[in-house]
C-alpha positions as CSV (number, residue, x, y, z in Angstrom):
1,X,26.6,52.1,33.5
2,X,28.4,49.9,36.1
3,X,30.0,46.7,35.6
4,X,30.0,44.4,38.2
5,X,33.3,42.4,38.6
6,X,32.4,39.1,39.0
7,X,32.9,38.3,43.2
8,X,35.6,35.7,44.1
9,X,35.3,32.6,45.1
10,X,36.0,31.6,48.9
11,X,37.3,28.0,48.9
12,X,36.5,25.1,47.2
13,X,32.8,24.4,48.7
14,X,31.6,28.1,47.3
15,X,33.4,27.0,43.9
16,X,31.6,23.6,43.9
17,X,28.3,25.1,44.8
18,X,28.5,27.6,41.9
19,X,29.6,24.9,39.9
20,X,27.0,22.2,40.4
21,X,24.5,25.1,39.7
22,X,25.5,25.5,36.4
23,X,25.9,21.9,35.8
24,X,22.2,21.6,36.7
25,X,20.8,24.1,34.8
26,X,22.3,22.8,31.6
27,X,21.1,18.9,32.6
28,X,17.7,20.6,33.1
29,X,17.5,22.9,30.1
30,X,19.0,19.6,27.9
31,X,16.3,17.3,29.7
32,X,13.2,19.8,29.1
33,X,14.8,19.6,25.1
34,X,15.1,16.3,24.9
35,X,11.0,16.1,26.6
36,X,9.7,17.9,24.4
37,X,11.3,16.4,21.3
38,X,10.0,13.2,22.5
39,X,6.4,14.6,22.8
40,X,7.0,16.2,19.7
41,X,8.1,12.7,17.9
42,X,5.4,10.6,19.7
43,X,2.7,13.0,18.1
44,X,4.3,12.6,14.5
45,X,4.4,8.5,14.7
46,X,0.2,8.9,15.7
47,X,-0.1,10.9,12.8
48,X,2.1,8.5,10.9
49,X,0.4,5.3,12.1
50,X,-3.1,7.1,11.4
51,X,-2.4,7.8,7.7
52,X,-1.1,5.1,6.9
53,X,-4.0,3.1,8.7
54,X,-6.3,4.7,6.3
55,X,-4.4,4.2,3.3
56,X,-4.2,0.5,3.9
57,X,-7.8,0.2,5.0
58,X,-8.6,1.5,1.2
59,X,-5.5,-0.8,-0.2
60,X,-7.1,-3.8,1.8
61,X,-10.2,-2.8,-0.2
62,X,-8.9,-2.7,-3.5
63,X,-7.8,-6.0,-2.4
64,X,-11.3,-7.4,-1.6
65,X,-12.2,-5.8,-5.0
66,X,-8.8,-7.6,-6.7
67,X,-10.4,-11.2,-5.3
68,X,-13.4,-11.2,-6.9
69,X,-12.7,-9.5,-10.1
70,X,-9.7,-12.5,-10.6
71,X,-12.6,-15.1,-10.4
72,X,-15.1,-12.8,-12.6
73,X,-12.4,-12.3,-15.6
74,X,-11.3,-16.4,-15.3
75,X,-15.1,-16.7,-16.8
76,X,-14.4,-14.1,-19.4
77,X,-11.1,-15.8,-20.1
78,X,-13.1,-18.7,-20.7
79,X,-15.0,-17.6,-23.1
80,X,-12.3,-16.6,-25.1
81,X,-10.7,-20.0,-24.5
82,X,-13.9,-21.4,-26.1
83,X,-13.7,-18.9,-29.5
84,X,-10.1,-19.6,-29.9
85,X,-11.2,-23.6,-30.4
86,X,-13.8,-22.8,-32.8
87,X,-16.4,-21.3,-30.9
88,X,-18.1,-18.2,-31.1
89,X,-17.0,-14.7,-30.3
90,X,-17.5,-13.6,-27.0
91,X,-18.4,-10.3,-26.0
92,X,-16.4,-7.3,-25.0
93,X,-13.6,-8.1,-21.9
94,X,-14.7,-6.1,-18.8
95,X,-11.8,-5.1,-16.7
96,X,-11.0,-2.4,-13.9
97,X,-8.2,-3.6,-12.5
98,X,-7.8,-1.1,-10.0
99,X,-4.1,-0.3,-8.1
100,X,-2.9,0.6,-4.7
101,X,-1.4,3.9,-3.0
102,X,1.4,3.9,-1.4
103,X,1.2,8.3,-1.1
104,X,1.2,8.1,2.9
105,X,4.0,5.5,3.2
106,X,6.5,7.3,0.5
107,X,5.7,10.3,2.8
108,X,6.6,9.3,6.4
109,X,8.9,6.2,5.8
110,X,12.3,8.1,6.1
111,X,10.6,10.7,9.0
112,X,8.3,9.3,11.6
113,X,8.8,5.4,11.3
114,X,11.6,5.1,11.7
115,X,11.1,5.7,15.4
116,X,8.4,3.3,15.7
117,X,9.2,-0.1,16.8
118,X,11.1,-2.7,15.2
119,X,8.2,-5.3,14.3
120,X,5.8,-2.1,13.5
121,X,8.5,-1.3,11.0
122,X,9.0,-4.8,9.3
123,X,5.0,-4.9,9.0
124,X,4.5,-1.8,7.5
125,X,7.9,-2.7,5.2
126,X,6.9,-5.3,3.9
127,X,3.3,-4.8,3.5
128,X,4.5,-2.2,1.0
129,X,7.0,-4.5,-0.8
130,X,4.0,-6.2,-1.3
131,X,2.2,-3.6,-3.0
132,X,5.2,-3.0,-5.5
133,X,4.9,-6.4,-6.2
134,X,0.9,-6.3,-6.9
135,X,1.4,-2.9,-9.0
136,X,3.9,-4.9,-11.3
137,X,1.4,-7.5,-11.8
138,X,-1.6,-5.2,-12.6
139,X,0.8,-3.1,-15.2
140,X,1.6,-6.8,-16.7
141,X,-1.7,-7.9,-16.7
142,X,-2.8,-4.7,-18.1
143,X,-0.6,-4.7,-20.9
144,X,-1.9,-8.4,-21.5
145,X,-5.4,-7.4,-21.5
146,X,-5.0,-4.6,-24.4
147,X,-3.5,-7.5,-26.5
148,X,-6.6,-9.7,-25.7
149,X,-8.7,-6.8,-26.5
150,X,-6.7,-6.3,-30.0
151,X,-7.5,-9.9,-30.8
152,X,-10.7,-9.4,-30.3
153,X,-11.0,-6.6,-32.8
154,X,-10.8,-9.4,-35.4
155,X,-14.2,-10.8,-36.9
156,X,-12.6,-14.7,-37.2
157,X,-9.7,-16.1,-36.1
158,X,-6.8,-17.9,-38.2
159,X,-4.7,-20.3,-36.8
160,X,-2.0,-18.0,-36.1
161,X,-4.6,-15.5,-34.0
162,X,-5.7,-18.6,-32.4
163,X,-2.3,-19.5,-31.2
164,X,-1.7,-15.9,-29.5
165,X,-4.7,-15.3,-28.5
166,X,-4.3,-19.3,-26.2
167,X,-1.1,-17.8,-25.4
168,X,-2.3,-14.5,-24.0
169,X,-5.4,-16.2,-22.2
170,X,-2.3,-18.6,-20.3
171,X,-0.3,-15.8,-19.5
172,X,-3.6,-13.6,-18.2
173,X,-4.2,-16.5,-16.0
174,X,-0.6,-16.8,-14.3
175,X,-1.3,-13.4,-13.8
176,X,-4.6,-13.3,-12.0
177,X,-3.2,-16.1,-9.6
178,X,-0.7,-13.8,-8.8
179,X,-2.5,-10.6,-8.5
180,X,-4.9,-13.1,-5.9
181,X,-1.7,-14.2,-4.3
182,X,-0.7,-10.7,-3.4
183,X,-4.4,-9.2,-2.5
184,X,-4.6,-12.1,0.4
185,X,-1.1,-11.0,1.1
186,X,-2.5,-7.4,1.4
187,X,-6.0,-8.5,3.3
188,X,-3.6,-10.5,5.9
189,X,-1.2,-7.9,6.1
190,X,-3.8,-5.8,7.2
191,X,-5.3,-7.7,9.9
192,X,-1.6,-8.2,11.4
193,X,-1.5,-4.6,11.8
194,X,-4.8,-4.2,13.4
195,X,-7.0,-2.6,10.4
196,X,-9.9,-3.6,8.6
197,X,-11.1,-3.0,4.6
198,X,-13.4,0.3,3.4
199,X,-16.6,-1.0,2.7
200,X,-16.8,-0.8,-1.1
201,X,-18.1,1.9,-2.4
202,X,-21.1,2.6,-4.7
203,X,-18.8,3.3,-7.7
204,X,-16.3,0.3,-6.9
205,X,-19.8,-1.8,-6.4
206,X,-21.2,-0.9,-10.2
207,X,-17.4,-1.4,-11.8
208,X,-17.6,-4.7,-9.8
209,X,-20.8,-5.7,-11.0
210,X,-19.6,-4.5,-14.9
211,X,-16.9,-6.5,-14.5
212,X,-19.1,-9.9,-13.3
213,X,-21.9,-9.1,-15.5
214,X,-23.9,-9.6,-12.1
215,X,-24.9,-7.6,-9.2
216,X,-22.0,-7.1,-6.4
217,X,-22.8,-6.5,-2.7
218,X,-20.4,-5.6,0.1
C-alpha cells in the first residue's frame, strides 16, 4: 500500500486556490442541506394546512349543527318553563350536543406551524382557543341538561322542584347563547382561513331532526 504525502504548496495563490475549494464545497454541501430541509419543511406545512383544513371543515359543521339545535332546545326549554308555572309536563328533552376535534391541531402545532406565517398562525391559534372555550360550554351545558332530565323524572312538581327546575332552564339558556356565540365564532373563523362546512350528514340530519321534532335539510 502506498501513502501519498500530501504535495506542498507553491506560494500563496496555490494555497488560496486549494483553499477556496474547500471553502466551496462545504458552502455547497451546507446549501444543498439547508434546500432540501426547506423542501422537506414546505411539504410538512401542506400536509399540516390540509389536515387541519379538514378538521375544521367538520368543526365548522358541528357548528352549523350547534346553531340550529340552540334555537330547537330554547322551544323545549320552553316547555319546561311552562310546567314549572303550573302547566303540564312536557315530553322527553332531546339533545345531541355534539363537540369538536382538535386531533390534527394537538398533532402539528409544536411541528409544522410553527413555520407557517405569522397571521396563519394567530388564525389557526385562536380558532382553537375558541374550540376550548365551546367544549367547556357543551360539558357545562351537558351537566345542566342531566339535572333537567332528573327533574323531569318527577310526576308533579313542588315548589321547591319548581324553583330548580326555573333555575336550571336560566342557566341552560346563558348556556346556549354561549354555545351560539362560539359556533359563529367557529363558522367565521373558518371563512377567514379559506374553508367551508361538511355538508351534514345523514346521521347528523336525523339527530337534527330528533332534536327539532321536525325534518332538517342541509
Amino acid at each position: 500500500m502506498e501513502i501519498h504525502k500530501p504535495k506542498p504548496w507553491h506560494g500563496f495563490r496555490e494555497f488560496l486556490k486549494e483553499y477556496l475549494i474547500i471553502v466551496i464545497g462545504v458552502l455547497t454541501a451546507l446549501g444543498g442541506e439547508q434546500l432540501a430541509e426547506r423542501a422537506h419543511r414546505g411539504s410538512e406545512i401542506r400536509e399540516a394546512r390540509e389536515a387541519l383544513h379538514a378538521e375544521l371543515a367538520v368543526d365548522t359543521s358541528t357548528a352549523d349543527f350547534v346553531l340550529l339545535e340552540v334555537d330547537c332546545l330554547a322551544q323545549q326549554l320552553d316547555a319546561f318553563d311552562a310546567w314549572a308555572k303550573g302547566g303540564t309536563r312536557p315530553g322527553d328533552l332531546r339533545t345531541q350536543l355534539p363537540t369538536y376535534a382538535s386531533s390534527a391541531w394537538d398533532v402539528v402545532k409544536t411541528g409544522a406551524v410553527p413555520h407557517m406565517q405569522l397571521k396563519e398562525r394567530l388564525a389557526y391559534s385562536s380558532y382553537y382557543d375558541t374550540v376550548e372555550n365551546a367544549r367547556y360550554a357543551i360539558e357545562t351545558t351537558r351537566n345542566i341538561y342531566t339535572r333537567l332530565n332528573g327533574l323531569h323524572q318527577l310526576d308533579a312538581l313542588g315548589p321547591e322542584e319548581a324553583r330548580r327546575l326555573i333555575e336550571e332552564i336560566g342557566q341552560a339558556r346563558v348556556m346556549g347563547r354561549v354555545r351560539k356565540a362560539n359556533a359563529t365564532r367557529l363558522v367565521d373563523g373558518a371563512k377567514a382561513l379559506g374553508v367551508e362546512p361538511d355538508h351534514f350528514s345523514p346521521n347528523s340530519k336525523a339527530n337534527l331532526s330528533r332534536v327539532c321534532g321536525r325534518p332538517i335539510a342541509g
